[in-house]
C-alpha positions as CSV (number, residue, x, y, z in Angstrom):
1,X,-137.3,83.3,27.1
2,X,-134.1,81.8,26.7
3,X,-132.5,79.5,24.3
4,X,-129.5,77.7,23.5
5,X,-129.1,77.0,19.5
6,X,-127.3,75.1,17.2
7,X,-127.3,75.0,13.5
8,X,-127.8,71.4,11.7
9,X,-127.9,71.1,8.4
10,X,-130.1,67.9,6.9
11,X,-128.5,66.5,4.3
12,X,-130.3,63.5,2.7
13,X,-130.2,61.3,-0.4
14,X,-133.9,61.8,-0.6
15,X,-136.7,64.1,0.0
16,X,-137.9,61.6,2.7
17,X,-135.1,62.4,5.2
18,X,-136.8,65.9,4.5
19,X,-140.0,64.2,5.7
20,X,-138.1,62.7,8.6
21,X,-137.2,66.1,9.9
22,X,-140.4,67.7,9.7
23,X,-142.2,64.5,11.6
24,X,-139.2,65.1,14.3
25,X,-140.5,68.7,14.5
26,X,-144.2,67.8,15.0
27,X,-143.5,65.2,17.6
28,X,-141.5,68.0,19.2
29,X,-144.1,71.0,19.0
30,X,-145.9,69.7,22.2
31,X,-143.3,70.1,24.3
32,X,-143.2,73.7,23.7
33,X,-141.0,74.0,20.9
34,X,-142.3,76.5,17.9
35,X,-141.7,76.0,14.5
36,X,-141.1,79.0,11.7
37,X,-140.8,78.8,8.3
38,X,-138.3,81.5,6.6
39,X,-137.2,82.3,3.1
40,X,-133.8,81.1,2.2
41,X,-131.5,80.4,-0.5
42,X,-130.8,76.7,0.5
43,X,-132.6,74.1,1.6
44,X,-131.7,73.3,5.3
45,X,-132.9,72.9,9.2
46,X,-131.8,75.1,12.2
47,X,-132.9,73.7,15.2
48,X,-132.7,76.2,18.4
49,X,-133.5,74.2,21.9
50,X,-133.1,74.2,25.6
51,X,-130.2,72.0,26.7
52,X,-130.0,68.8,24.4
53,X,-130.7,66.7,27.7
54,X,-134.7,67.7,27.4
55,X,-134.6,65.3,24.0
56,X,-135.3,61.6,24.6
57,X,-132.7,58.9,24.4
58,X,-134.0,58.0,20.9
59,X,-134.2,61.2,19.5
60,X,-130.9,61.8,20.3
61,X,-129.7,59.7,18.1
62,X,-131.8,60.6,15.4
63,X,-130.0,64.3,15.9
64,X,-126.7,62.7,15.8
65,X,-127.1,60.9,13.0
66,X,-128.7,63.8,11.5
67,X,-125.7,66.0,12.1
68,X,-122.8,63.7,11.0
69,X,-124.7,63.4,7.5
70,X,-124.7,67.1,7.8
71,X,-120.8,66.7,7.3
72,X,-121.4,65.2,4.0
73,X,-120.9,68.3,1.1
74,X,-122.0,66.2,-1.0
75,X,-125.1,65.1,0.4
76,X,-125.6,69.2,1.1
77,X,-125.5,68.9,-3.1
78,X,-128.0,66.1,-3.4
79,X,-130.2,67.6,-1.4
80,X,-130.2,71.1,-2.9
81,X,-130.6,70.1,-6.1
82,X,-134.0,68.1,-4.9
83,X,-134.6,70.9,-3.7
84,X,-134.8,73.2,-6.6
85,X,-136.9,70.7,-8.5
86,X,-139.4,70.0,-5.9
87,X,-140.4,73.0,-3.7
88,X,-139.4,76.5,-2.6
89,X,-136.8,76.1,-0.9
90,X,-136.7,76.9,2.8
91,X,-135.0,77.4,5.7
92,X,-136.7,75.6,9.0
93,X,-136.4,77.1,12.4
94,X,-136.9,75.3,15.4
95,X,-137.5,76.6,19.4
96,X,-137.9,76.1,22.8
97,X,-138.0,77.4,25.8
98,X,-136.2,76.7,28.8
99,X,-139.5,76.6,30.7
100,X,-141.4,74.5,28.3
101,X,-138.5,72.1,28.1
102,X,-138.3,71.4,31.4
103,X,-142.0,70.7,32.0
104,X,-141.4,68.2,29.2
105,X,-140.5,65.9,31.7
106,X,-143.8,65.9,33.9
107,X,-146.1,65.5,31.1
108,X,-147.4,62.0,30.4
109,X,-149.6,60.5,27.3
110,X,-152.5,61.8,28.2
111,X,-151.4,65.3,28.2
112,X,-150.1,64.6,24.7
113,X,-152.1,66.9,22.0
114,X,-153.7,65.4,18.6
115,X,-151.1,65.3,15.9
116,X,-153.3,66.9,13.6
117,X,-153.8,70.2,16.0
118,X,-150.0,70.1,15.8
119,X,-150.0,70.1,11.8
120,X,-152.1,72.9,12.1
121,X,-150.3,75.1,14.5
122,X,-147.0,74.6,12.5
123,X,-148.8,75.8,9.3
124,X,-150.1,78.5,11.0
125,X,-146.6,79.7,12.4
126,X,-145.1,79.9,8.7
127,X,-145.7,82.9,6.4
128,X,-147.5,82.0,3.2
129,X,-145.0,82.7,0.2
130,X,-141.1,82.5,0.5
131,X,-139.3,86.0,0.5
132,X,-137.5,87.3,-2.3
133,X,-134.5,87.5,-2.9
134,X,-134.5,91.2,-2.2
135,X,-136.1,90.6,0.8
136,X,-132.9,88.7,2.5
137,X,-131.0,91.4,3.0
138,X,-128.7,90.7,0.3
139,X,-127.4,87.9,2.1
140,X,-128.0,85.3,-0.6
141,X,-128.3,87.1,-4.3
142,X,-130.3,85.3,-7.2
143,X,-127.1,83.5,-9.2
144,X,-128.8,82.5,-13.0
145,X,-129.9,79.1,-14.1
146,X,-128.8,76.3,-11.4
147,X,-126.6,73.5,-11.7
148,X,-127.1,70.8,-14.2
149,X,-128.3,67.7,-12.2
150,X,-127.2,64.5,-12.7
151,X,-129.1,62.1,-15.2
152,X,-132.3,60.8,-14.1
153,X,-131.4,57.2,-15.6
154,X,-127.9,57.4,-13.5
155,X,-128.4,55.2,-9.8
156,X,-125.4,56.8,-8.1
157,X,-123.4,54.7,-5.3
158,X,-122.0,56.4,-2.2
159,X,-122.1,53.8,0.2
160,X,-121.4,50.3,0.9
161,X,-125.0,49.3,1.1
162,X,-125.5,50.8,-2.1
163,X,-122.9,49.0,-3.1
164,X,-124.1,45.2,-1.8
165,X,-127.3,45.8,-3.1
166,X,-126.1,46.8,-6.8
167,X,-123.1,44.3,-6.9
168,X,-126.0,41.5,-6.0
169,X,-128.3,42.6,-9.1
170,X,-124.9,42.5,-11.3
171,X,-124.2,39.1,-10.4
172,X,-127.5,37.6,-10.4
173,X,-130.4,38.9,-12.1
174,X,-128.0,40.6,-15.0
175,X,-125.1,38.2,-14.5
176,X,-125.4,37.1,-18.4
177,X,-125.7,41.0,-19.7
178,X,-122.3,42.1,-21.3
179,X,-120.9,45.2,-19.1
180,X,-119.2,48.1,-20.3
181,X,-116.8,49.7,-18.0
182,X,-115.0,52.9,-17.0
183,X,-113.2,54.6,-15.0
184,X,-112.0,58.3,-14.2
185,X,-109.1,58.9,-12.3
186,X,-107.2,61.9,-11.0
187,X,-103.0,62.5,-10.2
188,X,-102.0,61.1,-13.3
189,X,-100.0,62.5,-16.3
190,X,-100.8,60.1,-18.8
191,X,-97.9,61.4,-21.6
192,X,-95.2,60.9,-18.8
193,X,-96.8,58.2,-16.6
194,X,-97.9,54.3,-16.5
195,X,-101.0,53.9,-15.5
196,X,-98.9,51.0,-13.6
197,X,-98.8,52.6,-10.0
198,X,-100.1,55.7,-10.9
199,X,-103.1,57.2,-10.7
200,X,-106.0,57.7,-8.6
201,X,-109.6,56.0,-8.8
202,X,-111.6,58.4,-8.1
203,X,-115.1,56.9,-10.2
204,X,-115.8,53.9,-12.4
205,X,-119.1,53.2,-14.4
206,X,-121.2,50.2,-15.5
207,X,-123.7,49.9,-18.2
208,X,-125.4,46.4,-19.4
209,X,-128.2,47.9,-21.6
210,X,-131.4,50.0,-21.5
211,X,-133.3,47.1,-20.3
212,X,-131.7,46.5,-16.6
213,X,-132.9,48.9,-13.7
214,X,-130.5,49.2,-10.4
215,X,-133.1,52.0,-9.0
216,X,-135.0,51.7,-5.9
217,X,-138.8,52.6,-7.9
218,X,-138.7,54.6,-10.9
219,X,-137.2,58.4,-11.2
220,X,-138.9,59.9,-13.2
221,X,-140.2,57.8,-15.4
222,X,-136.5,57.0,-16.1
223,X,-135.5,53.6,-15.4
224,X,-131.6,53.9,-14.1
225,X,-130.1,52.0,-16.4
226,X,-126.4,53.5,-15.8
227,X,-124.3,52.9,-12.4
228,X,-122.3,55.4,-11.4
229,X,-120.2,54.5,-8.5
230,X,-118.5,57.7,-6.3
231,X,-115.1,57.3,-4.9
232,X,-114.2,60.6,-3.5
233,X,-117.3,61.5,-1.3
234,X,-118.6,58.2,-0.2
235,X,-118.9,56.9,3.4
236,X,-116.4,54.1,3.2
237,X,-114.0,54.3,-0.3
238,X,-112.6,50.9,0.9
239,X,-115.1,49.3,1.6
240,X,-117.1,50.2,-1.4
241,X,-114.0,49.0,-3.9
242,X,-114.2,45.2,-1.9
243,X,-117.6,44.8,-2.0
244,X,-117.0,45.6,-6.2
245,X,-114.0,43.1,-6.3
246,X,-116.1,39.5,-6.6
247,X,-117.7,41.0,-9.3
248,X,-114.6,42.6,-11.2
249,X,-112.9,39.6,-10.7
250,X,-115.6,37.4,-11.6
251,X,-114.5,35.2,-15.1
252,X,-117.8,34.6,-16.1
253,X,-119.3,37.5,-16.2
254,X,-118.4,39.3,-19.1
255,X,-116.8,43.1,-19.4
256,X,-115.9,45.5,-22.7
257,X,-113.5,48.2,-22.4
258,X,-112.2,51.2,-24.6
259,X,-108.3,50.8,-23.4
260,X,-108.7,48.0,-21.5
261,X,-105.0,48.3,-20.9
262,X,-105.3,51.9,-19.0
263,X,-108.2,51.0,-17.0
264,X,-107.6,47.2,-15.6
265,X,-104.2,48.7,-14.5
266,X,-105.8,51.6,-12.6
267,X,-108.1,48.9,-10.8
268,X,-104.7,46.6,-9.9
269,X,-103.3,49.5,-8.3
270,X,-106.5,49.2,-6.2
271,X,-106.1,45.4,-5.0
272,X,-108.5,44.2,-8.1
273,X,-107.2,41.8,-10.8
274,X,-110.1,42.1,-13.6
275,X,-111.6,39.4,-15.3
276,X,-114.1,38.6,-17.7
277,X,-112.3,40.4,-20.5
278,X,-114.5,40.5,-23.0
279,X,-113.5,43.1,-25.8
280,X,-111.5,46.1,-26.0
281,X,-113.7,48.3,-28.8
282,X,-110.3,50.1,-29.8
283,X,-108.4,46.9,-30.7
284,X,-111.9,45.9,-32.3
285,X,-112.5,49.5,-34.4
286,X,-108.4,48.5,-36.0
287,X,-109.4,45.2,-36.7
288,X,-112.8,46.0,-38.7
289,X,-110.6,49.6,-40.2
290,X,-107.3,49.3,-40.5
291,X,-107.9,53.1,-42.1
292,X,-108.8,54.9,-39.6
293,X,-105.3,56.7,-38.6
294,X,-106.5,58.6,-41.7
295,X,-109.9,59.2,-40.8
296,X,-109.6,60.7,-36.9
297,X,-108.0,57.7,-35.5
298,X,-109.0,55.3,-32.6
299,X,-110.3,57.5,-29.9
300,X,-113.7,56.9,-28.1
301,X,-114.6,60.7,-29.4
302,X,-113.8,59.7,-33.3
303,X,-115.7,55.9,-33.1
304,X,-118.3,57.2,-31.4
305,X,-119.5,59.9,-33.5
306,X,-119.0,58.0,-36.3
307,X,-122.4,57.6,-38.1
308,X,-121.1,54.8,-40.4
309,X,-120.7,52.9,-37.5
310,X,-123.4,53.3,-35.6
311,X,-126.1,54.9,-37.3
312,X,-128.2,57.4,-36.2
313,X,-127.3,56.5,-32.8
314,X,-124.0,58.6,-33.1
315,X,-125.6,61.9,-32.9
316,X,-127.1,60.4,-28.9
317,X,-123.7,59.2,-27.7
318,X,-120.7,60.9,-29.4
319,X,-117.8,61.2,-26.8
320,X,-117.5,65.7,-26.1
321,X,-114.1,66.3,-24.6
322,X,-113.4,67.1,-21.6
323,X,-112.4,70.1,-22.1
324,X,-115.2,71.5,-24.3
325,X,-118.0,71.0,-21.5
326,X,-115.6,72.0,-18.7
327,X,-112.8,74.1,-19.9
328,X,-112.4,77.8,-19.0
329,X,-110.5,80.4,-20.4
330,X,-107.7,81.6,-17.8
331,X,-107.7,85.2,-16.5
332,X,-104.9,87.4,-17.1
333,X,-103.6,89.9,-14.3
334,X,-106.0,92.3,-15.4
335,X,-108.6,90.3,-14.6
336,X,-109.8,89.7,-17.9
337,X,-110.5,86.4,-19.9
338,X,-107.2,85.0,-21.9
339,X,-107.4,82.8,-25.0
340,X,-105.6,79.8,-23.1
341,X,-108.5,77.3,-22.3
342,X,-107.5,76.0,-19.2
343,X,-109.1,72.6,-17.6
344,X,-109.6,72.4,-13.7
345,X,-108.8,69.3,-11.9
346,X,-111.0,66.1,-12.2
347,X,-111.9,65.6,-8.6
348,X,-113.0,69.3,-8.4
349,X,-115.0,68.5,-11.2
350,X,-116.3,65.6,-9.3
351,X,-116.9,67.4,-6.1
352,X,-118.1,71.1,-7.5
353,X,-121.6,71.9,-7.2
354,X,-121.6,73.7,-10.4
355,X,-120.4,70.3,-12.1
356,X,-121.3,67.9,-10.5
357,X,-123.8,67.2,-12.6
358,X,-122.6,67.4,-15.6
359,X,-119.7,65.1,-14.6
360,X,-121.4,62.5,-14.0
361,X,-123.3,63.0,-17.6
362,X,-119.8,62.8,-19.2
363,X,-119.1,59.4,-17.1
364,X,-121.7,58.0,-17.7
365,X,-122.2,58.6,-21.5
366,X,-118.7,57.6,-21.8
367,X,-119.3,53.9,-20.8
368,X,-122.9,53.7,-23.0
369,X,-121.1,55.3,-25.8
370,X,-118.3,52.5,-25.4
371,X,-121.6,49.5,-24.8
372,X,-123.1,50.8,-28.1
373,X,-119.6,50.5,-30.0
374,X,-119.1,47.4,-28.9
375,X,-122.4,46.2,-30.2
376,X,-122.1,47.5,-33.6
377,X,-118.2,46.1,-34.1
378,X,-119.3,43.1,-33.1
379,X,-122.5,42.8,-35.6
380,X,-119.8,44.3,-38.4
381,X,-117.0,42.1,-37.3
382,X,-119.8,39.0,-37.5
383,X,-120.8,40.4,-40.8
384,X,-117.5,40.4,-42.2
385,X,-115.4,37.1,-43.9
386,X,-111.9,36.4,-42.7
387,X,-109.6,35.3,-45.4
388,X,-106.8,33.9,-44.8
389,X,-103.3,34.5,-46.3
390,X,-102.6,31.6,-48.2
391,X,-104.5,29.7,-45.5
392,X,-108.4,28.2,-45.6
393,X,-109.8,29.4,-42.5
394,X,-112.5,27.5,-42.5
395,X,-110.6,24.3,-42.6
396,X,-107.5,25.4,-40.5
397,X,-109.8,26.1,-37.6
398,X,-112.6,23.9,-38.4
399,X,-113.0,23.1,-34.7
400,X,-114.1,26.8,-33.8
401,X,-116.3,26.8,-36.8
402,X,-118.3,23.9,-35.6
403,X,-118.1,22.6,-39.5
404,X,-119.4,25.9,-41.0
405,X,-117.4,27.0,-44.2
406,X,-117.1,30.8,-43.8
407,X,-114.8,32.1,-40.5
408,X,-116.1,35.3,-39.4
409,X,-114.0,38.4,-38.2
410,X,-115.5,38.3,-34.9
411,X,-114.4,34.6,-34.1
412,X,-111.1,35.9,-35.2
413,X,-111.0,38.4,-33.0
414,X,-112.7,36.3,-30.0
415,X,-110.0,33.3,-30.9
416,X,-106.4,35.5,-30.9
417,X,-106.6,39.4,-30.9
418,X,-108.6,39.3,-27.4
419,X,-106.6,36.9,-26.0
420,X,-104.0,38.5,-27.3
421,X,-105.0,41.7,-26.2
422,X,-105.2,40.4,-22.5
423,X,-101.5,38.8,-22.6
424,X,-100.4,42.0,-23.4
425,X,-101.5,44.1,-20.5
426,X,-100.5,41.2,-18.6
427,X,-96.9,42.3,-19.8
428,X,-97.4,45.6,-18.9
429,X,-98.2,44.8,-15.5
430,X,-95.1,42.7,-15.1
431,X,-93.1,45.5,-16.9
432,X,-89.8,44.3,-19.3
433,X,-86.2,44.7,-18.1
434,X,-84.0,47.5,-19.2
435,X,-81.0,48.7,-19.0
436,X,-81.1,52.1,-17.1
437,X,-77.5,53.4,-17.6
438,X,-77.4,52.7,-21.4
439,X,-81.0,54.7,-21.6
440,X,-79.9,57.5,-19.9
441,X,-76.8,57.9,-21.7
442,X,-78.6,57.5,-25.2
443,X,-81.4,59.9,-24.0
444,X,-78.7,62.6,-24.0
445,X,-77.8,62.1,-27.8
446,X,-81.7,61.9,-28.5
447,X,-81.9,65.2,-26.9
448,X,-78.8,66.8,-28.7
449,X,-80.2,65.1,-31.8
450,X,-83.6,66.7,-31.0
451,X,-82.3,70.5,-30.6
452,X,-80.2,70.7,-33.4
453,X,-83.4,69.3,-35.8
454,X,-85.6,71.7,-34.8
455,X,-82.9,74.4,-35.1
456,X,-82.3,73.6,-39.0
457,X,-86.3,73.4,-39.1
458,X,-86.5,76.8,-38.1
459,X,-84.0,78.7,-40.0
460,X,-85.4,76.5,-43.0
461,X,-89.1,77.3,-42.8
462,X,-87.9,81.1,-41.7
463,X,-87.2,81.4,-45.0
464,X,-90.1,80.8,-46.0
465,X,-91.8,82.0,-43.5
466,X,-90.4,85.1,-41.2
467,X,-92.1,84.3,-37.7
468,X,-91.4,80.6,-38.5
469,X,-88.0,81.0,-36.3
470,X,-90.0,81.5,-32.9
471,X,-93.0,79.0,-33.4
472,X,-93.6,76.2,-30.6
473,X,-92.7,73.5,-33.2
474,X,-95.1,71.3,-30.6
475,X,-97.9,72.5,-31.3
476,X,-100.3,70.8,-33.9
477,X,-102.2,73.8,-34.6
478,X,-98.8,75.5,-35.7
479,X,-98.1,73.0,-37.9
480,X,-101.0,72.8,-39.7
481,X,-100.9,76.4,-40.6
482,X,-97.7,76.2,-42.1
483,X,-98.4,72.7,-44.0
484,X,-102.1,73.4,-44.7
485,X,-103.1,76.4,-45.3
486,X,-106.0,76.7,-47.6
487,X,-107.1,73.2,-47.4
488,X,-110.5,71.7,-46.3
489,X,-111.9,70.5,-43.8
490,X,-113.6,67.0,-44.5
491,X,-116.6,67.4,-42.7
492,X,-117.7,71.0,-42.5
493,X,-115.6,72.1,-45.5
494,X,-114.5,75.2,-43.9
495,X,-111.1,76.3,-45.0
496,X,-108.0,76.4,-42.8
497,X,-106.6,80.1,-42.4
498,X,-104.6,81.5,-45.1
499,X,-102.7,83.4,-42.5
500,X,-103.1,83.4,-38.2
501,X,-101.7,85.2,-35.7
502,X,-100.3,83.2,-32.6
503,X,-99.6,83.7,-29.1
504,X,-96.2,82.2,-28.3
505,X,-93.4,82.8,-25.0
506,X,-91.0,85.2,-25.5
507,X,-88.1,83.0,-24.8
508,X,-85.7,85.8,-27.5
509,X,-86.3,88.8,-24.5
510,X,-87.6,90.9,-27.5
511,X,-88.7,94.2,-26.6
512,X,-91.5,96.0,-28.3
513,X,-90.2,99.6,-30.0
514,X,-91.6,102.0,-27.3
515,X,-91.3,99.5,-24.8
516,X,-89.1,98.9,-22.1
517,X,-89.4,95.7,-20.6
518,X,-89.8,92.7,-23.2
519,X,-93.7,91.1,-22.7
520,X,-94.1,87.7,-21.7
521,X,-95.5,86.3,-25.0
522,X,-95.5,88.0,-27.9
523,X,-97.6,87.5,-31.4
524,X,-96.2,85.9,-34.7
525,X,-97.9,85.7,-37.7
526,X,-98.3,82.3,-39.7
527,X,-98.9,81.1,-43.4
528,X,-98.4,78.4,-45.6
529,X,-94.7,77.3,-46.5
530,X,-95.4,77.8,-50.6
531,X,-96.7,81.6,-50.4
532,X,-98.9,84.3,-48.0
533,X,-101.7,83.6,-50.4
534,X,-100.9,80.3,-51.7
535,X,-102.8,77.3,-50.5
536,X,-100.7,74.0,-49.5
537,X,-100.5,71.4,-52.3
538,X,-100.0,68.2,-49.9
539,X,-103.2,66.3,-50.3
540,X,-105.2,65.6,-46.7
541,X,-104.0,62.3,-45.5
542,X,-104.5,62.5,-41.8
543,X,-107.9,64.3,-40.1
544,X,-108.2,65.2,-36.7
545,X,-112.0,63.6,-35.1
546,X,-113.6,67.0,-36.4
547,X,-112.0,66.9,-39.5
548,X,-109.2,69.6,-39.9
549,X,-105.8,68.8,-41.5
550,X,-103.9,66.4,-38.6
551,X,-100.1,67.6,-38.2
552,X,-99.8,64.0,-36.3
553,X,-97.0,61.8,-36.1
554,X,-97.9,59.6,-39.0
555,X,-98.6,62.3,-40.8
556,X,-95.3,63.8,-40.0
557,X,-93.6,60.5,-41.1
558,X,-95.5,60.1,-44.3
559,X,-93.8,63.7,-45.2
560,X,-90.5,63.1,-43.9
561,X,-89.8,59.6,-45.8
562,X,-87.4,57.3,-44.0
563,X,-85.0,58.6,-41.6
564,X,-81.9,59.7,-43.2
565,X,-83.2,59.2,-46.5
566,X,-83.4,63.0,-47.8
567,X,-79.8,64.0,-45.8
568,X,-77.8,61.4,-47.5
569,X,-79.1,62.4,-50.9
570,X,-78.2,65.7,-50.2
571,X,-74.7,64.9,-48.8
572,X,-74.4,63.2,-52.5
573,X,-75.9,65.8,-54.0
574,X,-78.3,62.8,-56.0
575,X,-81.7,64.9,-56.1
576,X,-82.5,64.9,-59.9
577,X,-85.5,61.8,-59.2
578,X,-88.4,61.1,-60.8
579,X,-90.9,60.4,-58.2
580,X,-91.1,56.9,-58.8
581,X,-87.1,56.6,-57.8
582,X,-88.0,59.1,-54.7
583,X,-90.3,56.5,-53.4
584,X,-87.5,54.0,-53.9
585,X,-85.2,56.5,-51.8
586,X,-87.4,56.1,-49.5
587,X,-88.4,60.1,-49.6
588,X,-91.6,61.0,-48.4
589,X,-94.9,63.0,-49.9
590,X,-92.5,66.3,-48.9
591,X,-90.0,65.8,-52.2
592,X,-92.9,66.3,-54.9
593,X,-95.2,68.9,-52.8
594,X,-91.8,71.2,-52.7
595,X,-91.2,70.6,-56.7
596,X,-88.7,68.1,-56.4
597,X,-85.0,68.7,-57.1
598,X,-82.7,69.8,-54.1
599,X,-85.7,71.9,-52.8
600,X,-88.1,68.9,-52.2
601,X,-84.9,67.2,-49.7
């Protein structure tokens, strides 16, 4: 017999396609072709035929359309997770014979044979268990636990009739729900670049509440509750973005953000001007705790695992970093595993079987995480007087009060901070005029000013401490070994290391005794600036979201005192102060840790 084969690969969204494939194959068995059922490490069809001319008109075009879905990795990842969770997974193989296709032709109804004598004869033709994976000749190797898979309460939307269906459920049924969004986006450096013009949207997410279901039927028993909309493999990225843009744009239907600034920017750069701004929960975490710069600061990770703000729920949707569930360490030359955690790319993560999953976990927890903040600022923000300074509220804005006599934090916040809020990416957008050549000649005496700081830093705190001269004086964790050593951190109460050993580049070209070539990092040893064994005096101001010591900005400030302040003291040699006139120096928290005197400037 001979045959003519190609290989096709089925890659649905749903185990029916499966379905559709197999019913293709039984409608084909009586013209000759024979179906086998072989062990295989993915699930997926092979078809081999005669010439593709022996296949009717219609079920061309279900092979065609079967093959240009087979172009989709993605949907090769949908389906293989299915896969996994429903059945062995197999490997179907499909043939015919020259002979049996040609007689195809010849045959009318009545020589057509019972579908269920079919069914039969394709059972027959498959082994009863899948092979091993021994038994594939090594091909295809057992490889651990699989994937995670996406969430079960996550409807995920790849097309554009995904798309028209969802958006029509958003403006209708849930058009009065309050919608938290998000978005993810890829070629962007956020510390050097605007999210203005920058940036890729490669994924943005919507959440309105358990209640609302954009599901076709229930997965699970999970009603999905979360939309997930992909960017990067999707059939038609434009045309997925404008069917979303009536309801982005849409002013009465209402939308809560966590840096609403960032992410209505990376939406203009897509041709979508959002509206319905409803609540950033960053500005609305400063309004209701001033504090918090203190306490972990304003990030999505700190407010959302913050149990005084929401509960018990804070322990279902604090914010993981990035770079906790998907960092890896790097490999060194030798091949071995280096301390550096390194973070691949976002749209890899996006696209990577392995993380897939997960990735769209961290997306989608992301925007509930940012719909249960904004529910609990509001209820705090409603719960909570505002007081004017000098002014009544009540009576000032008696209009938005409706006659009550108290004025509420949230009414404040709905009345000039949101507004607000929205004028000001507004500015952002429009950008502010500067003047280039008077910033670039100033950035040059910023940069001088700059070097020679951090050189008098280091020969000071090398006094202090030996290995101080060759730190990276960037680096937060550096910093907070030589300024806290000893001290506590406020939620676990471990201690910070009296002394650590750090990995920095060998920018000096020092050369190891024995050694003759000088490494490309070498080790230095850190401890606190009062002693080896002498834990810091400066009291904990500042906490990083999981509570060590921060060596942050403010922090940094707080120590320093006003610019100036401690150099012109010391160029009058005026450093016999009390504390009290330090303050009024404007000397920071540095002059008493360091005993005062000319030692504290």
């Amino acid at each position: 017999m001979s045959t003519r084969a190609w290989n096709l690969t089925e890659r649905g969204r749903n185990l029916r396609e499966r379905g559709d494939m197999l019913a293709f194959a039984l409608r084909s068995a009586k013209r000759g072709w024979t179906l086998h059922r072989q062990a295989q490490g993915r699930g997926s069809v092979r078809l081999f035929s005669a010439p593709f001319k022996s296949a009717t008109s219609s079920e061309k075009q279900r092979l065609d359309a079967i093959r240009k879905q087979g172009e989709s990795k993605r949907r090769a990842y949908s389906l293989e997770q299915r896969e996994r969770q429903s059945r062995p997974e197999v490997q179907y193989i499909l043939q015919v014979s020259d002979d049996a296709a040609q007689g195809e032709a010849g045959k009318g109804s009545a020589g057509e044979e019972d579908p269920k004598q079919l069914s039969k004869a394709v059972q027959a033709a498959a082994p009863a268990e899948p092979a091993t994976a021994g038994d594939q000749g090594g091909e295809e190797k057992a490889s651990g636990s699989p994937p995670e898979p996406a969430p079960a309460d996550v409807y995920t939307v790849d097309n554009v009739t995904q798309a028209q269906r969802v958006v029509a459920l958003l403006s209708t049924r849930y058009k009065d729900k309050v919608y938290a969004c998000d978005t993810e986006v890829a070629d962007i450096d956020v510390k050097t670049a605007s999210p203005v013009g920058h940036g890729k949207l490669i994924s943005f997410a919507l959440y309105c509440g358990p209640d609302a279901h954009f599901g076709v039927g229930v997965a699970n028993g999970s009603r999905q509750s979360k939309i997930w909309v992909d960017l990067l493999d999707c059939d038609d990225r434009e045309g997925i973005v404008e069917v979303f843009k009536p309801f982005m744009e849409d002013n009465d239907i209402k939308k809560v953000w966590h840096n609403y600034s960032f992410d209505r920017h990376i939406f203009g750069n897509e041709g979508i001007q959002c509206k319905g701004f409803f609540g950033d929960t960053m500005h609305m975490a400063r309004l209701y705790d001033s504090s918090r710069l203190t306490k972990g600061g304003y990030s999505l990770e700190s407010l959302s695992g913050d149990s005084k703000l929401l509960g018990e729920k804070a322990s279902l949707f604090k914010k993981t970093s990035m770079k906790e569930i998907f960092g890896k360490p790097n490999i060194k030359k030798d091949g071995t595993e280096g301390k550096l955690v390194v973070l691949p790319p976002v749209d890899e993560l996006q696209q990577g079987e392995e993380t897939r999953g997960k990735w769209i976990k961290y997306c989608t927890l992301d925007v509930e995480a940012t719909w249960q903040l904004y529910q609990a600022l509001e209820g705090n923000l409603y719960e909570t007087e505002c007081i004017g300074d000098g002014v009544d509220m009540a009576q000032t804005y008696s209009n938005l009060v409706q006659g009550r006599r108290s004025f509420n934090m949230y009414e404040f916040y709905a009345n000039f901070w949101r507004p607000f809020g929205s004028l000001l990416t507004d500015m952002e957008h429009k950008g502010v005029l500067a003047d280039q050549d008077h910033l670039a000649k100033i950035e040059k005496v910023a940069t001088q000013d700059q070097v020679e700081a951090q050189a008098f830093f280091r020969e000071w705190a090398s006094e202090r401490v030996p290995d101080a001269k060759l730190m990276n004086i960037g680096s937060a964790l550096q910093l907070r070994q030589l300024l806290f050593a000893g001290a506590l951190n406020q939620k676990t109460s471990e201690a910070v290391e009296m002394v650590r050993v750090f990995k920095v580049p060998n920018e000096t070209g020092f050369i190891e005794e024995g050694k003759k070539k000088p490494k490309k990092n070498i080790d230095i040893e850190l401890h606190g600036l009062w002693g080896r064994d002498v834990p810091s005096p400066l009291p904990v101001e500042h906490t990083t979201p999981s509570g060590w010591p921060g060596a942050n900005t403010p922090m940094l400030r707080g120590l320093a005192g006003n610019q100036g302040a401690a150099k012109r003291l010391l160029r009058e040699e005026n450093w016999d102060l009390t504390e009290e006139e330090a303050k009024g120096h404007g000397l920071g928290t540095a002059f008493a840790a360091f005993g005062g005197g000319r030692e504290g400037l």
